[in-house]
N, C-alpha and C positions, 0 to 999 in steps of 0.2 A: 504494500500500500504506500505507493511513492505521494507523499505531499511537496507540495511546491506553495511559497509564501503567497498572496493575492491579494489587493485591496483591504488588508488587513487580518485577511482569514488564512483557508487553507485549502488549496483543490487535491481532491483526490485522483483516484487511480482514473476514475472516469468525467477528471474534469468539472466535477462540480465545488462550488464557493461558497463555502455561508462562513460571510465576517462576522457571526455570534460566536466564533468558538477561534479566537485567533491563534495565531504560531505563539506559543511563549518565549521560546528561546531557540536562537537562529544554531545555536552550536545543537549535536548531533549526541544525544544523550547515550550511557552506555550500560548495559542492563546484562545484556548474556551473561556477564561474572556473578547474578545475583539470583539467588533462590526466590522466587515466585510464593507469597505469602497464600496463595489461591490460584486453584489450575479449572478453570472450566473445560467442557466439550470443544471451544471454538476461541475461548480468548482466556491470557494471564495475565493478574494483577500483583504489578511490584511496589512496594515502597518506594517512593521518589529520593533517588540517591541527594536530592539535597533540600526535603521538605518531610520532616516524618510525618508530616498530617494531612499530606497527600498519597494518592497512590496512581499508576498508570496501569491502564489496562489496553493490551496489544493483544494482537489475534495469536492464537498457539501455533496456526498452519497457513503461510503467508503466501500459499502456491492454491488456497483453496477457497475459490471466488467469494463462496455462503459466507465465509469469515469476515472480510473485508464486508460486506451486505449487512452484517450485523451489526459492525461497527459506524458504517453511515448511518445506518436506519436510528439507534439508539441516538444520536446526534439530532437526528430531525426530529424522537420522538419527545426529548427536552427542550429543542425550543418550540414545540408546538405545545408545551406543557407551559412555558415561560408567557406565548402569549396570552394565558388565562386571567394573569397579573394577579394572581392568590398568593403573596407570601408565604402565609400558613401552610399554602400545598408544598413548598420547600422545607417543612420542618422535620418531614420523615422519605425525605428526596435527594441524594446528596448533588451538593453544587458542583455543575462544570468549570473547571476554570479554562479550559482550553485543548489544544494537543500539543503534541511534542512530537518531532522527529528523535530516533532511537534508531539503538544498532539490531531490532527486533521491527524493526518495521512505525509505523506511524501512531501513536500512542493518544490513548484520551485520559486526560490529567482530572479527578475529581477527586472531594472531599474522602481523607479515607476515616473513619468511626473506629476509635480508641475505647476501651472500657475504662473507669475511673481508675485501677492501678496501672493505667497505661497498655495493657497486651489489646494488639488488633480484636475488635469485633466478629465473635462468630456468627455461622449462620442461626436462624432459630433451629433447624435443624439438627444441629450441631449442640447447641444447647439444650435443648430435649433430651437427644441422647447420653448425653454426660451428666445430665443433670435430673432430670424428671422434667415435670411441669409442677413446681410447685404454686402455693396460689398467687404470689406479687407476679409472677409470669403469666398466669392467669388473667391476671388484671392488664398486663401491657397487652396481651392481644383481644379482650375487649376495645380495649383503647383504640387500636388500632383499626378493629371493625368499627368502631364509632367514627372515629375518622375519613375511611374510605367512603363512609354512607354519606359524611357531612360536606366532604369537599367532591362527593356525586364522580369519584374516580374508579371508571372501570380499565383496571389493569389488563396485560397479557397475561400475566402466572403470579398472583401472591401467592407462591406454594412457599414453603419454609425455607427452601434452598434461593429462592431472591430476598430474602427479609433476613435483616439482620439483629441481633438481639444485645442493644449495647447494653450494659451495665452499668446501671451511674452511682452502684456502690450497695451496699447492703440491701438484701430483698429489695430492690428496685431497678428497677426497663424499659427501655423506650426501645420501640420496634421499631426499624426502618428500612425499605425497598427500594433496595438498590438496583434490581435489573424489572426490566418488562413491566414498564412504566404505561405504558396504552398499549389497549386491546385493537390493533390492528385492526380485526375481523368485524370487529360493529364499530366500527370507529363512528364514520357518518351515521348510521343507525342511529348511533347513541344521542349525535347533536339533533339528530330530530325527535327522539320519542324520548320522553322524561320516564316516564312508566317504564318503559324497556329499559331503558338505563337502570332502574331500580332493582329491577326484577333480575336483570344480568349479573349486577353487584354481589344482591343476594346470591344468585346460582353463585358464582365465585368464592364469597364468604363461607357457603356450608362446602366446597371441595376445599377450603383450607383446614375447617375442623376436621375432616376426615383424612388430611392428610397428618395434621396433629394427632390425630385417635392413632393412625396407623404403628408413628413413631413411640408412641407412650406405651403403648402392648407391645411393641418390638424389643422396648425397653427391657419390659416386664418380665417378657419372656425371659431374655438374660442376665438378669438382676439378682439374685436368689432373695 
């Protein structure tokens, strides 16, 4: 994913520009020497060798079109998130500050989520299975579905594995959705029917419980 600098942005493989997400820095950042704190299917996210409270996320396989597809599209699907001008929709969103060219290919620089003793953010996933679901965790994905219902966001996958489950210190959580930010598939749908958008949300809220349930008896199972 060759980027080239433009009118303050950054064009891709195929040429396109959007000066909302500019080059941060002209020099050519270097990552291969560094462990990948998070390996998805299609893209890796590193600690910004000179911001701990950022991180980049580069595609894993730079030869394979869908990867690079993913990383535009997620780009277009935050600033289409941005022209809603809801603040508050940014509180469990993390912020783009831009891209960066890397020795891994063309990189997307966002907020990365610390827990209060400092260790990176797991997923809730992740958290589940190490932890249970006790009830202050309980209460943050209440929160969370109260939230998705109130800022009327229908996501791609709130499933555990895009949510993150920071820790701001004893029995206490704030959740927050880091990937598949908008539901592609009823996008338009959604800006016409308020009803549909409701009823969609909900379908999505109860396959998160049930992907919760899943992970809690997996636990169970192996827990003595």
């Amino acid at each position: 994913m060759k980027a080239e600098a433009g009118r303050g942005g950054v064009a891709f493989h195929r040429g396109d520009v959007n000066p909302q997400f500019p080059l941060l820095s002209p020099q050519v950042l270097s990552l291969s020497g560094l462990e990948p704190f998070a390996k998805g299917g299609k893209r890796h996210c590193y600690v910004h060798p000179a911001d701990d409270d950022l991180c980049i996320k580069v595609v894993a396989d730079s030869d394979d079109e869908r990867n690079h597809e993913q990383h535009r599209l997620e780009l277009e699907d935050y600033a289409a998130l941005k022209t809603r001008g809801s603040d508050s929709l940014f509180d469990r969103i993390p912020e783009i500050k831009g891209v960066v060219e890397t020795d891994l290919g063309t990189g997307i620089v966002m907020r990365l989520y610390r827990d209060a003793d400092g260790r990176i953010s797991r997923t809730l996933s992740d958290v589940i299975r190490e932890g249970g679901l006790a009830p202050p965790l309980v209460e943050a994905v209440d929160e969370l579905r109260r939230w998705l219902r109130r800022q009327r966001l229908l996501t791609g996958d709130t499933g555990p594995h895009n949510v993150l489950g920071v820790s701001l210190g004893p029995d206490e959580w704030k959740l927050v959705i880091v990937e598949g930010w908008i539901n592609r598939r009823h996008r338009r749908l959604a800006r016409l029917h308020r009803r549909l958008t409701d009823w969609l949300i909900g379908r999505q809220l109860r396959k998160l419980d049930r992907s919760i349930a899943r992970l809690v008896e997996s636990r169970r199972s192996r827990v003595p």
